[in-house]
C-alpha positions in Angstrom: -10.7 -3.4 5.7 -8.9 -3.9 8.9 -5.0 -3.9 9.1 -4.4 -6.2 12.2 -1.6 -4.3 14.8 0.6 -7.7 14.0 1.2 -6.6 10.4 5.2 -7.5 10.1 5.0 -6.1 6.2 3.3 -4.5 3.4 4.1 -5.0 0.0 2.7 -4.7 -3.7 3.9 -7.6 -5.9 2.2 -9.7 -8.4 0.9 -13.3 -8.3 2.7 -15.4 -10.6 1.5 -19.3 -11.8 4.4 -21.7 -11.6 4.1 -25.7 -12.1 0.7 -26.1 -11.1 0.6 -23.8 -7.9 1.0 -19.9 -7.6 3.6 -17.9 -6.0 3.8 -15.0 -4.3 7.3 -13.1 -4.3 9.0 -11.6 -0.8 11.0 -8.8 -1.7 14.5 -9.7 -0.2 14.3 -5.7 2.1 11.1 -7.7 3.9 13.5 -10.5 4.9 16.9 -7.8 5.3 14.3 -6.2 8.0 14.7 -8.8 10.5 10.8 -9.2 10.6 10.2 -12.8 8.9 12.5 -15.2 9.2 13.0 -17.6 5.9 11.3 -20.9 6.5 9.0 -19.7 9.2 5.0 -20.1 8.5 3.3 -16.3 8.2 -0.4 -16.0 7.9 -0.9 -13.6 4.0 -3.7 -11.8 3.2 -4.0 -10.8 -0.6 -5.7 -8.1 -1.1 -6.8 -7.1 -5.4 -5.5 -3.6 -6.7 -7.7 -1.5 -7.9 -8.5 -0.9 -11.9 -7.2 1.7 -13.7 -6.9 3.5 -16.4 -3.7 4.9 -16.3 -1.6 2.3 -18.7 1.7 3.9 -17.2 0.5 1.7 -13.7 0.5 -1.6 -15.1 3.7 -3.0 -14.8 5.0 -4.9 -17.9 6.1 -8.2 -18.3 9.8 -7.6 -17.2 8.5 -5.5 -14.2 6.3 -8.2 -12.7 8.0 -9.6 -9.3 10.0 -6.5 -9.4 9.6 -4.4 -6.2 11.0 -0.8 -6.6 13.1 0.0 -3.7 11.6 3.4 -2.6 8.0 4.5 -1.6 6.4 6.4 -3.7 6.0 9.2 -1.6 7.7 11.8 0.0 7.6 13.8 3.1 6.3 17.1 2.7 4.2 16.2 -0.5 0.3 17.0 -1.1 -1.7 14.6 -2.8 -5.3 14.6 -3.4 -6.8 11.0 -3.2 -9.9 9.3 -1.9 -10.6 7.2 1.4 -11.1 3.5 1.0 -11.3 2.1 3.7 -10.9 2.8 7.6 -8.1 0.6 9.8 -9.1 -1.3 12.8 -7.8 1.9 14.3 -10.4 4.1 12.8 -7.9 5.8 10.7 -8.4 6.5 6.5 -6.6 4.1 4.4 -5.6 5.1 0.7 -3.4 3.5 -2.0 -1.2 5.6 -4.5 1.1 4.3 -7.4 2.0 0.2 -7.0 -1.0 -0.1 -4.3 1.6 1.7 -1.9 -0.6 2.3 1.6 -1.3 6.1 2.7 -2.8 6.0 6.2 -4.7 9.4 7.4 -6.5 10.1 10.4 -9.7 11.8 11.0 -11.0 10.9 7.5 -14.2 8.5 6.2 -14.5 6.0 3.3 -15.3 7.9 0.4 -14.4 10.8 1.0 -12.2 13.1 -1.3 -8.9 15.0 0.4 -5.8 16.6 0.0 -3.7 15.6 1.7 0.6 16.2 3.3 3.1 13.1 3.3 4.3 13.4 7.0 5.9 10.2 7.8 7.2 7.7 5.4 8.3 4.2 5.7 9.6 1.5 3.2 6.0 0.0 3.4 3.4 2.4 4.3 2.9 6.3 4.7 1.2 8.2 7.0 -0.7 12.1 5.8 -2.6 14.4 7.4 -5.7 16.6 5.9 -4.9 19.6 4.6 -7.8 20.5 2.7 -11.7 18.4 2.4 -13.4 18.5 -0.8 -17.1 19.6 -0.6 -19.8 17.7 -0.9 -22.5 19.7 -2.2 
């Protein structure tokens, strides 16, 4: 997957059906940003979360269109998660909890890693390697 350089947000929300057509919530912090503008045209891709297992993940009825207000990630945190896919920058992409984006350099789809929050924004994070898993 390739995350164009244009990319004005990035958001987890769900898709909702609604007289006959489908809608997509904007969390009002996207707008407050100054990045889109209500009423403007934006090209959206829609990307699927992954399956899980983990029950405590899906959001419930009266969370759906709800988008919590902080990342769920922090700076100086180690997680251990696996590449997905590589940016159009050649970087690792990962998602954590929500389908929350964790970009990390010097990494390759598949591949298993711990990993140290370093930077953190409202809509994506960035790690770097801290230990590689082998592959024996």
């Amino acid at each position: 997957m390739e995350i164009p350089t244009q990319l004005r947000c990035l958001f987890a929300g769900a898709v909702e059906q609604q007289d006959g057509t489908y809608l997509i919530k904007i969390p009002e912090r996207e707008i407050d940003r100054g990045e889109l503008q209500q009423g403007d045209t934006y090209r959206v891709a829609v990307l699927g979360a992954a399956a899980t297992d983990d029950a405590a993940e899906t959001p419930t009825d009266s969370q759906r269109g709800q988008t919590p207000s902080t990342p769920p990630v922090a700076e100086g945190e180690q997680r251990t998660v696996e590449i997905e896919d590589i940016g159009d920058q050649g970087d690792g992409i990962t998602r954590v909890e929500r389908g929350f984006v964790v970009i990390v350099p010097d990494t390759e789809r598949g591949e298993r890693v711990t990993v140290e929050i370093t930077d953190v924004t409202e809509n994506v994070a960035f790690a770097e390697v801290t230990e590689r898993e082998n592959h024996d």
